[in-house]
Every structure is written in structure tokens, then in C-alpha cells.
C-alpha positions in Angstrom: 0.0 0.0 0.0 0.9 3.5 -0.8 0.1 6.6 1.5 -1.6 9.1 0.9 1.7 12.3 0.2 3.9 9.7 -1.8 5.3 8.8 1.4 6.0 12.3 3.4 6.1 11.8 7.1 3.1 12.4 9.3 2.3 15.6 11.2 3.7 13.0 14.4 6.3 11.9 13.0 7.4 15.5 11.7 7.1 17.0 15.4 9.2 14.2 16.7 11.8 15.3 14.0 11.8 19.2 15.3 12.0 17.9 18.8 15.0 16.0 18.4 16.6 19.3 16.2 16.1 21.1 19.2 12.3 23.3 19.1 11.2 25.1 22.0 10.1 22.2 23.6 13.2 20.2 23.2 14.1 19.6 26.9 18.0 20.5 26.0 17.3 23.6 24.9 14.4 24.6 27.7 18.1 24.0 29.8 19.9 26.1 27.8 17.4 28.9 27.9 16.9 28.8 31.6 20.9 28.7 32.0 21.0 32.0 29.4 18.1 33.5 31.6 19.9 33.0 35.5 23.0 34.2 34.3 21.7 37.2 32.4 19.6 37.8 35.5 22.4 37.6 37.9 24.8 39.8 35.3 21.9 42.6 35.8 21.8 42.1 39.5 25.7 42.5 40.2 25.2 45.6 37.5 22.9 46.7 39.3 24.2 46.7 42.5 27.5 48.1 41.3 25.9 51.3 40.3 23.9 51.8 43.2 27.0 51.4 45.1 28.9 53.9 43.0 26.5 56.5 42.7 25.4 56.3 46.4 29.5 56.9 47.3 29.5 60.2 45.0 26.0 61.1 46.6 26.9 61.3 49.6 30.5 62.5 48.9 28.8 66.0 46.4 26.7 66.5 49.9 29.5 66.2 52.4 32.3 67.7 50.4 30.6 70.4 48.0 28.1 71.4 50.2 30.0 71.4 53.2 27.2 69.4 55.3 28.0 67.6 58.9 28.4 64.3 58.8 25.9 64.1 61.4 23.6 66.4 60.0 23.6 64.0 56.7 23.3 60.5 59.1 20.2 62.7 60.7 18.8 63.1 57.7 19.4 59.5 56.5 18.0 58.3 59.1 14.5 60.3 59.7 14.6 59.7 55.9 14.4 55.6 56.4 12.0 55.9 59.6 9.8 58.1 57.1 10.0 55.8 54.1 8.9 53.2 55.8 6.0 54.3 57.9 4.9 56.0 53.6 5.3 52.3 52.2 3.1 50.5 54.9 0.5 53.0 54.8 0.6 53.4 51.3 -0.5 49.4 50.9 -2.7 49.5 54.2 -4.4 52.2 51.7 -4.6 50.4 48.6 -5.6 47.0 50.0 -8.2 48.2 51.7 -9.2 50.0 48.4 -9.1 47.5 47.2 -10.6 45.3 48.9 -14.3 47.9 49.4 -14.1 47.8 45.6 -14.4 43.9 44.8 -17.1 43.6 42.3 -17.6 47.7 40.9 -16.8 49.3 38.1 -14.6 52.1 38.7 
């Protein structure tokens, strides 16, 4: 018997091939991909971080050298700063949760 195509492969038989070539579903290359995507991740973190770090060091070296400020005036500042930021951030999501949560089910 002849089939039907003069013998092309089946739409199974085809999807096996590109599996084994390496698709998107080709377990090899999911690990490859997930590999490429920690490392990339972890490249922006340390990049991240590194920049932070450097322009937090000239921040605070334009405000005590430029502008002449007290060390203790800046760590006072610093500090009220953190106390404040955090008291804003849980407040801030008390707020919207409870928003939130008043406005299940309505159409704003």
C-alpha cells in the first residue's frame, strides 16, 4: 500500500523530528534557555548593584564635600529619611488593600 503524500512523514512523525533538532520544547534547549536567563539575571543584579554602590558613594561624597554638610547632619537626615520611608510604604499598601478590597465587584 501506498500513502496518501507519496510517502511524506506524518504531522507526528514531523514534530518528533523538530523535537529531536532542538524546538522550544526540546528539553536540552528549555536548559539552555533557563541557564542563558539565570546568568543574564544575575549579570543585571551584580550591574545593578555596582551602580547603586557607586553613585550612592558620590551622593553622599557631592553632599558632604561640595556642600560642606556635617556628617551628622547627613546620618540625621538619612536616618528620619528611612524611619519616614517606611512608615509611607506601609501605609501606602494598608491604603490600597483596603481600596481595594471595598471595591471587589464595581466598576470604577
Amino acid at each position: 500500500k501506498k500513502s496518501f503524500g507519496g510517502g511524506l512523514p506524518t504531522a507526528s512523525q514531523h514534530r518528533t523530528t523538530m523535537n529531536a533538532v532542538g524546538s522550544p520544547t526540546s528539553p536540552r534547549l528549555q536548559s539552555t534557555l533557563a541557564t542563558r536567563q539565570i546568568i543574564g539575571l544575575s549579570l543585571a543584579g551584580i550591574a545593578s548593584s555596582l551602580l547603586t554602590t557607586t553613585f550612592g558613594i558620590f551622593h553622599v561624597q557631592t553632599f558632604l564635600s561640595a556642600y560642606r554638610l556635617p556628617l551628622t547632619s547627613y546620618a540625621t537626615g538619612n536616618a528620619i529619611y528611612a524611619l519616614f520611608n517606611t512608615a509611607n510604604d506601609v501605609g501606602g499598601a494598608w491604603a490600597v488593600d483596603s481600596f481595594a478590597s471595598n471595591t471587589v465587584g464595581t466598576v470604577l
